[in-house]
C-alpha positions as a Markdown table, in Angstrom:
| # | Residue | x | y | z |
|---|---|---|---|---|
| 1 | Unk | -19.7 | 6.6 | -5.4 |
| 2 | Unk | -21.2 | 4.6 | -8.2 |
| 3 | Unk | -21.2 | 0.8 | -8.6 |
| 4 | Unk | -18.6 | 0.8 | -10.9 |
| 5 | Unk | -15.7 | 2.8 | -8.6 |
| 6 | Unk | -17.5 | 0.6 | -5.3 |
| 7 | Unk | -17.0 | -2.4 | -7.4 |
| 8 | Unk | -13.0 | -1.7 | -8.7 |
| 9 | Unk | -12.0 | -0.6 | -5.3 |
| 10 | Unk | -13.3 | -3.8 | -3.8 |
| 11 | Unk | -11.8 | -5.8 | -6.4 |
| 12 | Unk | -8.4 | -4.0 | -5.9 |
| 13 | Unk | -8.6 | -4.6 | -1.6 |
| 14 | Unk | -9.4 | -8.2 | -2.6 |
| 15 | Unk | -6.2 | -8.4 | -4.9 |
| 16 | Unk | -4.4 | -7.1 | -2.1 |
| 17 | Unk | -5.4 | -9.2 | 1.0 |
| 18 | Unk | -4.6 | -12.4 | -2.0 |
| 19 | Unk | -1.0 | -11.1 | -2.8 |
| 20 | Unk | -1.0 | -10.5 | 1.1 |
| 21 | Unk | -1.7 | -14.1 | 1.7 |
| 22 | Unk | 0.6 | -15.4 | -1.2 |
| 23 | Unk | 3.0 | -13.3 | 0.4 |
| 24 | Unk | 2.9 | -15.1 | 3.7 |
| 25 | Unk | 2.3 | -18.5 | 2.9 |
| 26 | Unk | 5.3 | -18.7 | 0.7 |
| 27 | Unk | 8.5 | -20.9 | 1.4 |
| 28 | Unk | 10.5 | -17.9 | -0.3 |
| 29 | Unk | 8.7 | -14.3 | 0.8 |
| 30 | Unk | 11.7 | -12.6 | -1.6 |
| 31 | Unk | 11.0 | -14.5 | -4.6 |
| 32 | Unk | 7.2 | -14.1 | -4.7 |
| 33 | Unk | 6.8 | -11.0 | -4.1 |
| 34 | Unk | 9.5 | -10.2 | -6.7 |
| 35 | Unk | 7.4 | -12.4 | -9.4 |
| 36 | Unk | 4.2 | -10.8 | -8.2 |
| 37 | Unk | 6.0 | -7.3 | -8.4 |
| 38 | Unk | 7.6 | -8.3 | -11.8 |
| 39 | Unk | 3.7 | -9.9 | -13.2 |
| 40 | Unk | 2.0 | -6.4 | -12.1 |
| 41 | Unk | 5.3 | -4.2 | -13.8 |
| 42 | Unk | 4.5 | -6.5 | -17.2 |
| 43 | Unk | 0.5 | -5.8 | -16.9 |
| 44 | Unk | 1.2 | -2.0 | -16.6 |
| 45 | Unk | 3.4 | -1.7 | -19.4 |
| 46 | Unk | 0.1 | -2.2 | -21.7 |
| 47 | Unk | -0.7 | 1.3 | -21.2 |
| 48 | Unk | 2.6 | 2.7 | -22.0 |
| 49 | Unk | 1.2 | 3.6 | -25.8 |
| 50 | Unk | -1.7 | 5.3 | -24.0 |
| 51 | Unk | -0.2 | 8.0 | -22.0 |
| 52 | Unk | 2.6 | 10.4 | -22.0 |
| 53 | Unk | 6.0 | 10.3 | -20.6 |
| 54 | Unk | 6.5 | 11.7 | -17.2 |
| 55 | Unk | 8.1 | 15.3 | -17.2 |
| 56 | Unk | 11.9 | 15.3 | -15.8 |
| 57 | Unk | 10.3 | 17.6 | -12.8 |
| 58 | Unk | 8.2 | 14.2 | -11.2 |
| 59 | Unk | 11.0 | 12.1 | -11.4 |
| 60 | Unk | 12.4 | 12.8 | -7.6 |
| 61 | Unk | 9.0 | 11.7 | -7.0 |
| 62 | Unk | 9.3 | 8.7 | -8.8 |
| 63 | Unk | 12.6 | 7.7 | -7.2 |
| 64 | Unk | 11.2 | 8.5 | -3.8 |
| 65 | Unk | 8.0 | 6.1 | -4.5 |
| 66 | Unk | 10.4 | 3.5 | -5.9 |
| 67 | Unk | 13.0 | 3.8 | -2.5 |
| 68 | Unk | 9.5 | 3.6 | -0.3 |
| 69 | Unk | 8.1 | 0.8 | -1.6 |
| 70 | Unk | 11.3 | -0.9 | -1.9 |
| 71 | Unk | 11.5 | -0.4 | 2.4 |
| 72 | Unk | 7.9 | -1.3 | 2.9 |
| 73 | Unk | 8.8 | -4.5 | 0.8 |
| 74 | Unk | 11.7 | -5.2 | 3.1 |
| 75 | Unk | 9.6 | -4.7 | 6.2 |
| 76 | Unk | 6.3 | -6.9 | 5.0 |
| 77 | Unk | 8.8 | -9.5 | 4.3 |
| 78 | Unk | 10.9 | -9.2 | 7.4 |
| 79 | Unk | 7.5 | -8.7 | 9.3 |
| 80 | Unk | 5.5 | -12.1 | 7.5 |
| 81 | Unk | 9.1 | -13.8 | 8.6 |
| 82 | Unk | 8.2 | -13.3 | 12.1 |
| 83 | Unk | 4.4 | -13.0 | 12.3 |
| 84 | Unk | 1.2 | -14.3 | 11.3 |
| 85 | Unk | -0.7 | -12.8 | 8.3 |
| 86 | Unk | -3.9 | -11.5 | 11.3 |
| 87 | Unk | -1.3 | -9.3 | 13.2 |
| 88 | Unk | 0.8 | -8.3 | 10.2 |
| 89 | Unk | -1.5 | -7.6 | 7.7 |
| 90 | Unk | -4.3 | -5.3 | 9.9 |
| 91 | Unk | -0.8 | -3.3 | 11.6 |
| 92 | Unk | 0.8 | -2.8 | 7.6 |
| 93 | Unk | -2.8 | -1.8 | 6.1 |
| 94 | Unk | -3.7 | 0.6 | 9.3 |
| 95 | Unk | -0.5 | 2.6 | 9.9 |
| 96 | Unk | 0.2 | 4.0 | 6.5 |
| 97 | Unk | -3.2 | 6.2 | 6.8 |
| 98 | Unk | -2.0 | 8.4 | 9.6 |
| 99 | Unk | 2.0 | 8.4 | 8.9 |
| 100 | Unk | 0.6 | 9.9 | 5.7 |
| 101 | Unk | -1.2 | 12.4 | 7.1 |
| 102 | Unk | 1.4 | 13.0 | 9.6 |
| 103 | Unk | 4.0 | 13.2 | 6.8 |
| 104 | Unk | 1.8 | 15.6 | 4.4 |
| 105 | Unk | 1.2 | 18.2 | 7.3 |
| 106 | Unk | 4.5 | 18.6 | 8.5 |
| 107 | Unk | 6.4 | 18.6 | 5.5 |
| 108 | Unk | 3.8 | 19.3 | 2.9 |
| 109 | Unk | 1.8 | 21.8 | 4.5 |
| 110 | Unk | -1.3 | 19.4 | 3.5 |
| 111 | Unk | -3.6 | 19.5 | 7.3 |
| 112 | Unk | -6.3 | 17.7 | 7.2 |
| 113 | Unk | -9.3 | 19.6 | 8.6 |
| 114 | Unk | -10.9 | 17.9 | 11.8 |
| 115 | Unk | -13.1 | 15.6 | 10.3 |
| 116 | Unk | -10.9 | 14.3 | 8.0 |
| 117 | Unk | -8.7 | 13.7 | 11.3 |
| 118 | Unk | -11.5 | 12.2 | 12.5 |
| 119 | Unk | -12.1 | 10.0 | 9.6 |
| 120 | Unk | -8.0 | 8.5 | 9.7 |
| 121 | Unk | -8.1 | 7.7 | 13.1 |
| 122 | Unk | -11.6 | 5.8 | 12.5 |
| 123 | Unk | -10.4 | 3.8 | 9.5 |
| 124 | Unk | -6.7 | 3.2 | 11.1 |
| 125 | Unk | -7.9 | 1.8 | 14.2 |
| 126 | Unk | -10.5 | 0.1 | 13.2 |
| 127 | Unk | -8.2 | -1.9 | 10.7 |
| 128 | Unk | -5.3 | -1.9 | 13.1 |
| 129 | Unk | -7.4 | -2.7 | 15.8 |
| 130 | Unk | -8.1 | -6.2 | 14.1 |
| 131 | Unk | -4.2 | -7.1 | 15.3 |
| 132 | Unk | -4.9 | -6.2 | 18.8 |
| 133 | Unk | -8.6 | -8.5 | 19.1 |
């Protein structure tokens, strides 16, 4: 990976661990994350002139992303109401990793081979495990 990609996928965990923290130092959880949602939906719409317009066939794709994130939303919220940012935050960034994989295999016919395996389990307990120190 070159210094450019390292550097923008830094920069993007970065913007995620602030929004995290924003997220769970705020008096109203449901209003920030709504402006923050709303500020990233007005950045994005800059490229709108640059690319095309999805084909009808990836909207159920789109609507299930949309119904997704909307439940994650729900849960960080209803998670940051009842614990701190150190065991939220590590058990919401390490789960997704392997209920991905789990999902892709069994319904996508995506299986990872073993060292890819291998690799998931690494990175989600390693971040997860940061709850559990």
């Amino acid at each position: 990976m070159d210094a450019t990609v390292t550097t923008i996928v830094l920069l993007a965990a970065l913007m995620h661990a602030v929004w995290n923290a924003l997220l769970k130092s705020s008096a109203d959880r449901l209003v920030e994350l709504t402006t923050l949602n709303l500020s990233a939906g007005i950045v994005a719409l800059t490229v709108i002139p640059f690319v095309s317009f999805p084909a009808i066939e990836s909207f159920p794709f789109l609507l299930a992303t949309l119904v997704l994130h909307v439940g994650y939303y729900a849960f960080l919220i209803l998670s940051y109401n009842r614990g701190g940012l150190s065991l939220v935050y590590p058990i919401a960034r390490g789960g997704p990793p392997v209920l991905i994989a789990l999902v892709s295999a069994l319904f996508l016919g995506e299986v990872l081979s073993g060292t890819q395996t291998l690799g998931v389990l690494i990175i989600t307990a390693s971040i997860a495990g940061l709850a559990f120190a």
